[in-house]
N, C-alpha and C positions, 0 to 999 in steps of 0.2 A: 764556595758559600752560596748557598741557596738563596734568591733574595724574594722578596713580597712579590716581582714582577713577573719574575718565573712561574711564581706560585699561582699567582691569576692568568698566569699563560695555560699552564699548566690545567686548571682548573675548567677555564674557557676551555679547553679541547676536548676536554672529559664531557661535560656538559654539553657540547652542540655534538658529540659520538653518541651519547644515549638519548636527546629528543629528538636526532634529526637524522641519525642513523647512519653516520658517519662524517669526512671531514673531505674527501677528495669529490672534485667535480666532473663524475663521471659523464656528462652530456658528449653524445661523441659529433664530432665534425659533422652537420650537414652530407648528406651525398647523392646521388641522381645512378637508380642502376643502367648502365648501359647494353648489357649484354650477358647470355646464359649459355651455359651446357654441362655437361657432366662433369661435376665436382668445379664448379668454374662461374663466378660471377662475377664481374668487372663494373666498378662503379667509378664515378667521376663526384670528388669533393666540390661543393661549392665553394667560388669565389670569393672573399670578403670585401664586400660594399667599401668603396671609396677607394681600394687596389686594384692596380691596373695590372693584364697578368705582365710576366716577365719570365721571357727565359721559354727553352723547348721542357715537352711535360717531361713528368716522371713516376713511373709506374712501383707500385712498391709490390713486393713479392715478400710472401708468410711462407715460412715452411710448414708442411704436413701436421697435423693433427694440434694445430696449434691457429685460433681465429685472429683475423685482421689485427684485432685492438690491440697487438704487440707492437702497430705503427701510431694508436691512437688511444694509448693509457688514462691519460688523466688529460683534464684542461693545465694546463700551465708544463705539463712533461709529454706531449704530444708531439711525435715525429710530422703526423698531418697540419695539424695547427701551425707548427712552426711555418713548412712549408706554403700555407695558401695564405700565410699571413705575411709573409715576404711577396706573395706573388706567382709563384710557379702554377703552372697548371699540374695538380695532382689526381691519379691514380692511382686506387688498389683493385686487388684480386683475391677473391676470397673463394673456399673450397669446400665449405658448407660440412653437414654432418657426416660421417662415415660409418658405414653400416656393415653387415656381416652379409649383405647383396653387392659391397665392393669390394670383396676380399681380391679379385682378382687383375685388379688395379694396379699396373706397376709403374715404376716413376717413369718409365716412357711415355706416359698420359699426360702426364705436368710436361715434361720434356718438347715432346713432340706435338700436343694438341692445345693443353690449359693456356701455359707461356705463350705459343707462336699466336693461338687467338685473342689474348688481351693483349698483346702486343700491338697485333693489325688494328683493336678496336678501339686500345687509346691512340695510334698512330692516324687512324681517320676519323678521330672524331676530334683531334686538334688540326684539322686542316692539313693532313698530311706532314706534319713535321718528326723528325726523327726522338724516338724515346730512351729515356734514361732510366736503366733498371737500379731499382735495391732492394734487394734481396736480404735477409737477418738470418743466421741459421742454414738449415736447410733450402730454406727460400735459397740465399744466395746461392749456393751449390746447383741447384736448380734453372736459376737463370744465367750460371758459366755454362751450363750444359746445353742448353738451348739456344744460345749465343752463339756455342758452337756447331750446333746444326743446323741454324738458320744463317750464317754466315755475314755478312756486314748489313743486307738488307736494313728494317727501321730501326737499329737498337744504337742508340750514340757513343752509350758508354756503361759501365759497369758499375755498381757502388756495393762491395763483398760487407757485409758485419755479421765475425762470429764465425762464418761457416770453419770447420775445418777441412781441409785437403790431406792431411797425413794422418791417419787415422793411429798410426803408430807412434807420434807424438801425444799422445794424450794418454796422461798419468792415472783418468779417470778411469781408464779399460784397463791397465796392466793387471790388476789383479783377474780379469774376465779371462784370460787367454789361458789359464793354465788350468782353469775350471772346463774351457772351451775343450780343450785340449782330452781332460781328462773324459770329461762323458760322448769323446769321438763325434761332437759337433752335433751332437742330438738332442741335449736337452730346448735349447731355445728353439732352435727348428720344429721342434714337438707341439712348443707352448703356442707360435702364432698358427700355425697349423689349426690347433684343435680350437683355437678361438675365433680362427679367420685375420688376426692381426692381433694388433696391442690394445687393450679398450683403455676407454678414458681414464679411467681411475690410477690404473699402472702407470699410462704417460706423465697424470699430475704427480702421482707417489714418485716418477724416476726422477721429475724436474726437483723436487723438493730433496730429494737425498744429493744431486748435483752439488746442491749450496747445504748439506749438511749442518754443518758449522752456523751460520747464520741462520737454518730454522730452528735450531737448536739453543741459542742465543738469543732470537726474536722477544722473547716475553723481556727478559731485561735492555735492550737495547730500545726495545717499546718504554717502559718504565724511564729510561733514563732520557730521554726525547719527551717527555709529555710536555715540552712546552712549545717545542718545534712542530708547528701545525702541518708546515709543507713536509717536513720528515713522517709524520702521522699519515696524512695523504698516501704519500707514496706508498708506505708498507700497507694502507686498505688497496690500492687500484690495484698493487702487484699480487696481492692476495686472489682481488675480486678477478683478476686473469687469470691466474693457475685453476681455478675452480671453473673458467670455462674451455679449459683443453678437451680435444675431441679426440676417437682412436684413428690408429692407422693402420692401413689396409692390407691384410694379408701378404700382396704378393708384392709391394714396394716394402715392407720390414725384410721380409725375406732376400732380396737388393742389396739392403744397406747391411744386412747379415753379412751376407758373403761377398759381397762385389768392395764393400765397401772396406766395412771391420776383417774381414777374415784375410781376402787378396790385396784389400789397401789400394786398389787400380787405381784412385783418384789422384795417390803422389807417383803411380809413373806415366801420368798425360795419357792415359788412354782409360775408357768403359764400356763393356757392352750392357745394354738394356735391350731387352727385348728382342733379338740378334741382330739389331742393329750397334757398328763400334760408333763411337764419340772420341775423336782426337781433341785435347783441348788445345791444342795448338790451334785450332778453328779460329779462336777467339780472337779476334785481331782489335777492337775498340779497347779505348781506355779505359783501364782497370784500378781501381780505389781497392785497396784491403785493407778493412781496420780492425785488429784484435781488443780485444779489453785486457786488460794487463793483468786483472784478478780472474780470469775467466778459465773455468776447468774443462769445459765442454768444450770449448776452438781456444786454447791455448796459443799463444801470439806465436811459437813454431810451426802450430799443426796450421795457423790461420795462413801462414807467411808462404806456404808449404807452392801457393798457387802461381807467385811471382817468380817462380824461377819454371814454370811451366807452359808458359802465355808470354807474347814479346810486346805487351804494353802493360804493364800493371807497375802500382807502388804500392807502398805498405807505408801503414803509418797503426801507432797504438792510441789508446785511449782508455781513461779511468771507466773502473766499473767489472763485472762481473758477465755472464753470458747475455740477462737481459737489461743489465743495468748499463753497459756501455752501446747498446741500442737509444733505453729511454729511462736512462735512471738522474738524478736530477743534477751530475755533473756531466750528463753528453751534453746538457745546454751548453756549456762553453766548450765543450771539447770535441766529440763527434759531428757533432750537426755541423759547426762552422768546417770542418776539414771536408763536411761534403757539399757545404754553401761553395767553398772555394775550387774544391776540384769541379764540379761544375760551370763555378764563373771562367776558371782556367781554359773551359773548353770551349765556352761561347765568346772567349773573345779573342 
């Protein structure tokens, strides 16, 4: 039963979406940049007045073609916010626009140069104390691999969301391989090729056919929330994010083509990038892996795929979808505390 309250909930939402132009508080966190270079800018979140910091920092890591605000969504669904509002001294890294003059960019650049530099640069600029990565996506995948190359030096611990490791666990690709198969591994190879990578519009189109079903659904699940304002928010920030995905870079698509999807190197602990190999037995710091339990893209197998690869790692799940168990509006009690705890677990 619908009642009068709903109806002015309801109504209320409608009305401050068309004077005021929508209903989420996009203001993003405060930040001071620290540090530049190619594809690579490291910024330090302000502190919140009256918190005192707490804890060694923590550096968050975006994957490819995809900007920071997947750490800093909305006011009230904020991985950042959360964090300098407990106290932590926080960290991102962002990898700016990608153009058809970086085609030849391959993940050995994040690997070997982006990661180990904002590493050193939140590592001394909290007075030398050791840092704590998280990674979402790609990010994560990126900073196991960099982990492993930089060895135990300043990185404390690992916090994985999302990434997959088995590329052959994912239900999402199965129907890909036998398309793969049939056009003798030519067709994709062709496309970023002749484009220089993947441009933005593709990346945002592939993110939104991931969740099929729910953009597909969106107009009634919109309709049937009108009176749930924090529900409205969300589906405007998640929107206002997929509309700012950027491409990626020729010769890292080409990477994750073959190294990745095609040979799977990531579930047997070994990768070459650039002829350099990557053992991820390297990784020796503590390892967090948390799957979303709805999630298509790092399916909690493909996600899990890392813990039996690395001889410090746990796995744990959580509600939500690829970026909804990131920063959808049940990681508040679910992800965020599993990585409040694995952290307090290690400082004390």
């Amino acid at each position: 039963m619908i009642t009068s309250g709903v109806v002015r909930a309801a109504a209320g939402n409608v009305a401050r979406r068309v004077l005021f132009g929508g209903l989420a508080d996009h203001r993003p966190v405060p930040r001071t940049l620290l540090g530049q270079g190619r594809a690579r800018s490291v910024f330090g979140y302000h502190r919140v007045v009256g918190v005192g910091r707490l804890g060694e920092p923590v550096l968050l890591v975006p994957p490819l073609a995809v900007p920071d605000s997947c750490f800093d969504l909305r006011r009230g669904c904020s991985v950042v916010e959360h964090l300098v509002t407990s106290g932590r001294p926080t960290y991102g890294v962002e990898y700016g626009e990608i153009g058809f003059g970086d085609r030849d960019l391959g993940l050995e650049h994040w690997v070997e140069d982006v990661l180990p530099s904002a590493v050193r640069t939140v590592h001394e600029h909290s007075g030398g104390k050791p840092v704590h990565l998280v990674g979402w996506c790609l990010g994560g995948i990126l900073a196991v691999l960099a982990a492993a190359r930089m060895g135990a030096g300043p990185i404390a611990s690992l916090t994985v969301v999302a990434s997959p490791f088995d590329f052959s666990a994912i239900p999402l690709l199965w129907p890909v391989r036998p398309l793969d198969t049939l056009t003798g591994q030519a067709a994709f190879p062709a496309l970023y090729r002749a484009l220089g990578g993947v441009p933005a519009p593709l990346v945002r189109r592939a993110f939104q056919v991931s969740a099929l079903d729910k953009h597909l659904t969106k107009p009634f699940a919109i309709a049937a929330n009108l009176a749930d304002r924090d529900y409205l928010a969300q589906i405007e920030a998640v929107d206002r994010f997929t509309a700012t995905m950027v491409a990626y870079p020729g010769r890292a698509v080409a990477q994750i083509y073959h190294r990745f999807f095609r040979a799977n190197a990531l579930a047997t602990g070994s990768v070459t990038l650039g002829g350099t190999r990557i053992d991820l037995t390297g990784v020796t710091q503590p390892t967090l892996v948390i799957a979303g339990r709805e999630d298509v893209i790092a399916p909690p197998r493909a996600a899990r795929a890392l813990v039996d690869l690395i001889p410090n790692a746990t796995f744990s799940t959580a509600p939500g979808g690829h970026l909804g168990v990131l920063t959808g509006r049940a990681a508040r009690d679910s992800t965020w505390p599993l990585v409040d705890r694995f952290h307090a677990g290690l400082s004390g």
